[in-house]
C-alpha positions as CSV (number, residue, x, y, z in Angstrom):
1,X,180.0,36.4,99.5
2,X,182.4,39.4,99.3
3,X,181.0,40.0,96.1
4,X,177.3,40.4,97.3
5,X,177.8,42.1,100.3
6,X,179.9,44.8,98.0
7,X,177.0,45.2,96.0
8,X,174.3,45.5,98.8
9,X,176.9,48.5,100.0
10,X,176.6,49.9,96.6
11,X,173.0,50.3,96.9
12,X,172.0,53.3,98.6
13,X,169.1,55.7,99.0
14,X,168.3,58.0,96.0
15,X,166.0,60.1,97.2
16,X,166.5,62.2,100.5
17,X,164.5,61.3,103.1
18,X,162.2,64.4,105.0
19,X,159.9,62.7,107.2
20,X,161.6,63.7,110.5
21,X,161.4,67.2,109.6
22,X,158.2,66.4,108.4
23,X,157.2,64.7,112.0
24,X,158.7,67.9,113.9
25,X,156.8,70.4,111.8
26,X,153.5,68.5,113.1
27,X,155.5,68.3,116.4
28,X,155.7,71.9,116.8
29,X,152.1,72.9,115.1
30,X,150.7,70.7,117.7
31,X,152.3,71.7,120.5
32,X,151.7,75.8,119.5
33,X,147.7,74.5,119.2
34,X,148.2,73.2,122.6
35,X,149.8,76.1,124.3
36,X,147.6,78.5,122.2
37,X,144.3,76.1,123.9
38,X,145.8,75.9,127.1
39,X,146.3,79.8,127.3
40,X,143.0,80.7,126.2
41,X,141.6,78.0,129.1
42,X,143.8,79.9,131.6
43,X,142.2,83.4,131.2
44,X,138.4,81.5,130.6
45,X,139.2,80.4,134.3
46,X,140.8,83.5,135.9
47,X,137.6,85.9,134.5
48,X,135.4,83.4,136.3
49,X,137.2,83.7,138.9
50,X,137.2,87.6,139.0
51,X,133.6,87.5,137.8
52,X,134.1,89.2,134.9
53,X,133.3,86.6,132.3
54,X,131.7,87.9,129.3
55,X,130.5,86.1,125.9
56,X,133.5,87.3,123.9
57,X,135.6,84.8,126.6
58,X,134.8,81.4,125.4
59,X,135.9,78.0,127.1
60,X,137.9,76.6,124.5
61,X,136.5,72.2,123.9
62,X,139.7,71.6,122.6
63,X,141.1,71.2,126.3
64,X,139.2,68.3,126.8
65,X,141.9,66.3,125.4
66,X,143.8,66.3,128.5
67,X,140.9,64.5,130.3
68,X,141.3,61.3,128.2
69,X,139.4,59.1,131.1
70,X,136.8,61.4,130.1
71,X,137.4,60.8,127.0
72,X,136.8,57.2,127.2
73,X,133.8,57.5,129.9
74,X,131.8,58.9,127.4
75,X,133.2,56.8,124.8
76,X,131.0,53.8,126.8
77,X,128.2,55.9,126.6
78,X,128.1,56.5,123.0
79,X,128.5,53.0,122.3
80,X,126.2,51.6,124.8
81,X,123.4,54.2,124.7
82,X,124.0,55.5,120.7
83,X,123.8,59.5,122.4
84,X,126.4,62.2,122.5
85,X,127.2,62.9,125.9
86,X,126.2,66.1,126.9
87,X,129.5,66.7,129.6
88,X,133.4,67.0,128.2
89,X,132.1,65.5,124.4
90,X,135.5,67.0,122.5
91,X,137.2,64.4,125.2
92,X,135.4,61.7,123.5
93,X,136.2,62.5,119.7
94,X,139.6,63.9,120.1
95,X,140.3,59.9,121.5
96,X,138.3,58.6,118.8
97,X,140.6,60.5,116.4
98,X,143.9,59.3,118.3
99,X,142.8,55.9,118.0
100,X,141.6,55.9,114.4
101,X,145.4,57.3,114.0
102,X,147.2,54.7,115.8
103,X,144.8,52.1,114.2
104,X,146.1,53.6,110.4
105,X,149.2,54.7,110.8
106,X,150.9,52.8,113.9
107,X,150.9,55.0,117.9
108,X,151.9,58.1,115.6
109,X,150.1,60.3,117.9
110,X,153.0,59.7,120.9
111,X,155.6,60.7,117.9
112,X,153.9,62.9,116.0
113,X,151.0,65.0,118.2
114,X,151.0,64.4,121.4
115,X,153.1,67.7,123.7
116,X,154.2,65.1,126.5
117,X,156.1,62.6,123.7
118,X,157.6,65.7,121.8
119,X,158.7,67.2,125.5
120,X,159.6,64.0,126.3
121,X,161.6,63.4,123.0
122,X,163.6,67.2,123.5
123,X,164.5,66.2,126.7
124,X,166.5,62.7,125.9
125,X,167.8,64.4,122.8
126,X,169.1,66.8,125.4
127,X,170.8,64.4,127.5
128,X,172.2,63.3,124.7
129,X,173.5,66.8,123.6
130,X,174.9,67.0,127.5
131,X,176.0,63.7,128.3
132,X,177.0,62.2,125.3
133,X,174.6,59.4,125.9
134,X,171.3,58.0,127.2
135,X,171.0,54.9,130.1
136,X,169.5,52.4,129.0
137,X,168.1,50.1,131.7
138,X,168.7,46.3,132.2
139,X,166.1,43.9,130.5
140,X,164.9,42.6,134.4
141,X,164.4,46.1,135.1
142,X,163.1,47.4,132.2
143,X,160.3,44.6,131.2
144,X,158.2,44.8,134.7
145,X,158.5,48.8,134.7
146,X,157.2,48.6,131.3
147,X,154.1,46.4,132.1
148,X,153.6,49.6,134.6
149,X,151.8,51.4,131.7
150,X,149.3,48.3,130.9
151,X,148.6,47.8,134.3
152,X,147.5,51.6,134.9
153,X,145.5,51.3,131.5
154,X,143.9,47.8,132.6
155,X,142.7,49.7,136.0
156,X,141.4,52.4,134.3
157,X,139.7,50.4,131.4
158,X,138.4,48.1,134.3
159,X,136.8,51.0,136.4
160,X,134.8,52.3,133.1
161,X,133.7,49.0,132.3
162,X,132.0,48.6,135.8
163,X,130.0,51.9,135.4
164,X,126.8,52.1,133.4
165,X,125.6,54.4,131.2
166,X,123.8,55.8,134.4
167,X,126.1,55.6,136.5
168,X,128.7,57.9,133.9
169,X,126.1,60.4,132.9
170,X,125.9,61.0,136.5
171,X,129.0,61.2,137.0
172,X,129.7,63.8,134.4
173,X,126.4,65.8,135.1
174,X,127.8,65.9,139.2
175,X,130.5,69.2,140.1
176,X,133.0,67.5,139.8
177,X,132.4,65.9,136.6
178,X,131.1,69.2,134.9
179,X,134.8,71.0,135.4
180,X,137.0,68.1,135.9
181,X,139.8,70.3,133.6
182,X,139.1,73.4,135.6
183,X,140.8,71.0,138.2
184,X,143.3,69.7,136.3
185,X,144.2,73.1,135.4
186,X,144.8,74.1,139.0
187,X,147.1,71.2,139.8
188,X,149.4,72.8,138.2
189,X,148.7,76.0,139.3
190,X,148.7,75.4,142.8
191,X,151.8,72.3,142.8
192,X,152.4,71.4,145.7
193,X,156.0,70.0,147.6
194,X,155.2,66.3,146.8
195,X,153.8,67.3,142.8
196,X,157.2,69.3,142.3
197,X,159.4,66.7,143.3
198,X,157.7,64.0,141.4
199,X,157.2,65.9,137.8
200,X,161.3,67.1,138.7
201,X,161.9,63.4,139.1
202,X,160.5,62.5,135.4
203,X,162.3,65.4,133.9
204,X,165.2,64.4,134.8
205,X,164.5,60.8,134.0
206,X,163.4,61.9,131.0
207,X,167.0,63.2,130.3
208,X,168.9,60.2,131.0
209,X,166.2,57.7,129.5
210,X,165.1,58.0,126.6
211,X,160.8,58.8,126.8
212,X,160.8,57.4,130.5
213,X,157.3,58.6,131.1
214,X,155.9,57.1,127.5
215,X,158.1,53.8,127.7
216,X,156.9,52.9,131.2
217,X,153.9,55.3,132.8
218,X,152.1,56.3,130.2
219,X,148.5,54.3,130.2
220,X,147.1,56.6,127.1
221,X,150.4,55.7,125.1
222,X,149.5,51.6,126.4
223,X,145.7,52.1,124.6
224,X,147.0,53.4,121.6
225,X,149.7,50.8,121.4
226,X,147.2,47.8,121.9
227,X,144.9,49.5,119.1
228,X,147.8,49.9,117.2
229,X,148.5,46.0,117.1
230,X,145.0,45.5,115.0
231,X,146.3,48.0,112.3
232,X,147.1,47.4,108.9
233,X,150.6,48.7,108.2
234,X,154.1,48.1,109.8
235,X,157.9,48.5,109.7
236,X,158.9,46.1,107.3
237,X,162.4,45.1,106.5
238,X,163.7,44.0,103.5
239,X,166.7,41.3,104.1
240,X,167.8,40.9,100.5
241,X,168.3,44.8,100.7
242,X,169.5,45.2,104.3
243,X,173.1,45.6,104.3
244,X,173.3,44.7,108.4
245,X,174.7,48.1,109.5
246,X,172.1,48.1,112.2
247,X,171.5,52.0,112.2
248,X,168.1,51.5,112.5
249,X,168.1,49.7,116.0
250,X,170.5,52.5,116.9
251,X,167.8,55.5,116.4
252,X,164.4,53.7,117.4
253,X,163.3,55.4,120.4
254,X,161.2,52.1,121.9
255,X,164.8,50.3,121.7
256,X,163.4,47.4,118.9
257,X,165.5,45.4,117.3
258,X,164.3,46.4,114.0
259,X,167.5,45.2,112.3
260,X,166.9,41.2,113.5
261,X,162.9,41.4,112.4
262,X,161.2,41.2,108.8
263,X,158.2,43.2,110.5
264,X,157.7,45.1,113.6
265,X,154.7,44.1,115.4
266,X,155.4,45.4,118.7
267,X,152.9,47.8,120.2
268,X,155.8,49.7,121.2
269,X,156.4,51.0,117.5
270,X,155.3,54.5,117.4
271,X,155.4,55.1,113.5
272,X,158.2,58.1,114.2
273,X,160.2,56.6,111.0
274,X,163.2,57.4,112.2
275,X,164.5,53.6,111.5
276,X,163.4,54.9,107.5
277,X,165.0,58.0,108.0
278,X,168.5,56.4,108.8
279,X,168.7,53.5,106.3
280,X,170.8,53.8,104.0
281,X,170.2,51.5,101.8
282,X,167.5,51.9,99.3
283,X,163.9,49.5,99.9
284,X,165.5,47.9,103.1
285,X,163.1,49.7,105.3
286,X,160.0,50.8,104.7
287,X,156.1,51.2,106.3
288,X,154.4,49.2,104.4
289,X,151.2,47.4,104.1
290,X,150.9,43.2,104.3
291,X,152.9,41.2,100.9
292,X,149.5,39.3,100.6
293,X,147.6,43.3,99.5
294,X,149.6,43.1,96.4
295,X,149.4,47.0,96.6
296,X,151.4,48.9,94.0
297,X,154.9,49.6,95.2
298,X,154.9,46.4,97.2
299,X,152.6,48.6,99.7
300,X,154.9,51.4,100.7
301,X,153.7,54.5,102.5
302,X,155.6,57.6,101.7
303,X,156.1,59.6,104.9
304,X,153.5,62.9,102.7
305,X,151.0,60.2,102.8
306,X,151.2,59.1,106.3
307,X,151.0,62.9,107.0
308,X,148.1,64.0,105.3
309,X,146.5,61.0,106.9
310,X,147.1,62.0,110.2
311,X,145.9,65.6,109.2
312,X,142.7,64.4,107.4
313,X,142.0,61.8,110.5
314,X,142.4,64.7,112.9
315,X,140.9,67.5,111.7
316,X,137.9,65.5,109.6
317,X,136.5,63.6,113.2
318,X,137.0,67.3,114.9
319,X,135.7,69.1,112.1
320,X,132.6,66.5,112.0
321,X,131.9,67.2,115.6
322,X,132.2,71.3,115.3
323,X,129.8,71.3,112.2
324,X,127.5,68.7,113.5
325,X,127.0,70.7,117.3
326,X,128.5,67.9,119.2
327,X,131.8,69.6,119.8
328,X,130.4,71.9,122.7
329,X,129.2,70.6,125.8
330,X,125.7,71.7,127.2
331,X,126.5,73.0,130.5
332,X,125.6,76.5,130.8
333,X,127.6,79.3,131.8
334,X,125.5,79.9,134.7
335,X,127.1,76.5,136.2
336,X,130.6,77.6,135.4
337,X,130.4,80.6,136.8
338,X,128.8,79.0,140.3
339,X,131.8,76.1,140.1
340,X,135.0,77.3,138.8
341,X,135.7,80.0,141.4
342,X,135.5,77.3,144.0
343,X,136.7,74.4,141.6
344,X,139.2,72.7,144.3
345,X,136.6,73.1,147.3
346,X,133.9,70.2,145.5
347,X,134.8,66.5,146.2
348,X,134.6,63.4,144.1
349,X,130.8,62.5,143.8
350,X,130.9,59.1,146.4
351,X,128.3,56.5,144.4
């Protein structure tokens, strides 16, 4: 027994692992493409405001990922009509390129794309840096807060599914539909006392837990996960090569128990890696496709690979969409420039 345990010890990794800096280099090109989009929003808005919009100030489509109910409103139409919604379309395929990702490659968007989980993931290393730790909450506590997510997807899932094709080109075509991010945009321009104290509550949640707003509120993170589950690939452990150190359970950010499991199938698992990263021991832990694909190298995915899949995913749905014409949305300048300056002054259409 000594003997065996002495040699799984002996067997460590030989080749350096760089798929966390890897993950943080997307991280960080992802966020700068957000802040460069949300920028170039801002000033769209403020010229309309001033009325002095001109054609070399362009709304930038690329926004339209913030609106994922959008998104998945004209997702629905697609599906049940076969047309390209006219209203908010970039909303649609940027969700149809998170899912296609999460499908592939596990909910890499929370860990690898999306600004909110990289905020989120600064912040709880940052509690870490200052307090040494993170809380972690008891299991009664932490199961029924986590349903919180899947409950606020189920609503929103349930809402869309009671609209018809109608009923959402309507709805998109209305005011308030056409600049629904023009909105969005000046909720956080114009916070008020109950908004401040609510987003300074997550933050500091976010310190002392670790991704309290993707663990438990999160109901894009929830869709993602659930696609996720159909997905071909997984965390898979190897026990004959595991030598029970249990640094992998210590680093996952969803708080699995990856070191007690052959395979993670939790829709928790966000394909961050960082369970690889840690392992010390060489073929104990990899992402990995089913034993029964026979695939060469028993099926593994180098962290390159999952990578340039995520890139190719991303940028070949968006880059289908720009060259096709269905990345733009039809509503003419003439509207925005009648709506935006008085954006918070038009109500939700009432049906």
């Amino acid at each position: 027994m000594r003997l065996a345990a002495l040699r799984k010890k002996l067997v460590r990794r030989a080749v350096p692992d760089h798929s966390q800096a890897l993950r943080r280099t997307f991280q960080l090109a992802f966020l700068l493409l957000n802040v460069w989009i949300g920028g170039a929003f801002y000033f769209w808005v403020r010229h309309l405001e001033n009325g002095t919009h001109d054609r070399t100030t362009l709304r930038p489509a690329g926004v339209e990922g913030w609106l994922p109910i959008a998104g998945l409103m004209n997702l629905k139409y697609w599906v049940t009509t076969g047309h390209t919604p006219g209203t908010h379309p970039a909303a649609m395929f940027l969700l149809v390129s998170f899912m296609a990702i999460s499908f592939l490659f596990r909910k890499a968007f929370c860990s690898w794309l999306c600004p909110v989980g990289t905020l989120s993931e600064y912040l709880w290393r940052a509690g870490q840096q200052i307090l040494r730790r993170n809380f972690q909450l008891p299991r009664w506590l932490d199961l029924p807060l986590r349903s919180l997510k899947y409950l606020l997807l189920a609503f929103f899932v349930w809402a869309v599914a009671n609209m018809s094709a109608g009923a959402i080109e309507q709805f998109m075509r209305s005011p308030y539909g056409a600049i629904a991010d023009v909105r969005m945009l000046n909720f956080f321009r114009y916070l008020g006392e109950t908004a401040v104290i609510v987003l300074a509550v997550l933050v500091l949640a976010s310190v002392l837990v670790q991704n309290f707003w993707c663990r438990y509120l999160c109901p894009y993170g929830a869709l993602l996960g659930l696609t996720s589950l159909a997905g071909p690939l997984r965390i898979r452990r190897t026990a004959a090569a595991c030598i029970d150190c249990a640094k992998c359970a210590k680093v996952c950010p969803s708080m699995l128990p990856v070191d007690k499991l052959v395979t993670i199938k939790s829709a928790e698992c966000t394909g961050c890696l960082e369970c690889v990263a840690v392992c010390p021991s060489e073929g104990a832990l990899q992402l990995a496709l089913p034993p029964w694909t026979r695939s060469p190298n028993n099926g593994r995915l180098p962290a390159w690979a999952m990578a340039a899949g995520i890139a190719v995913l991303f940028f070949g749905i968006v880059g289908y969409a720009k060259t096709a014409g269905y990345w733009n949305g039809d509503v003419p300048d003439y509207v925005y420039r009648q709506l935006v300056p008085h954006a918070n002054e038009i109500d939700h259409p009432v049906e």
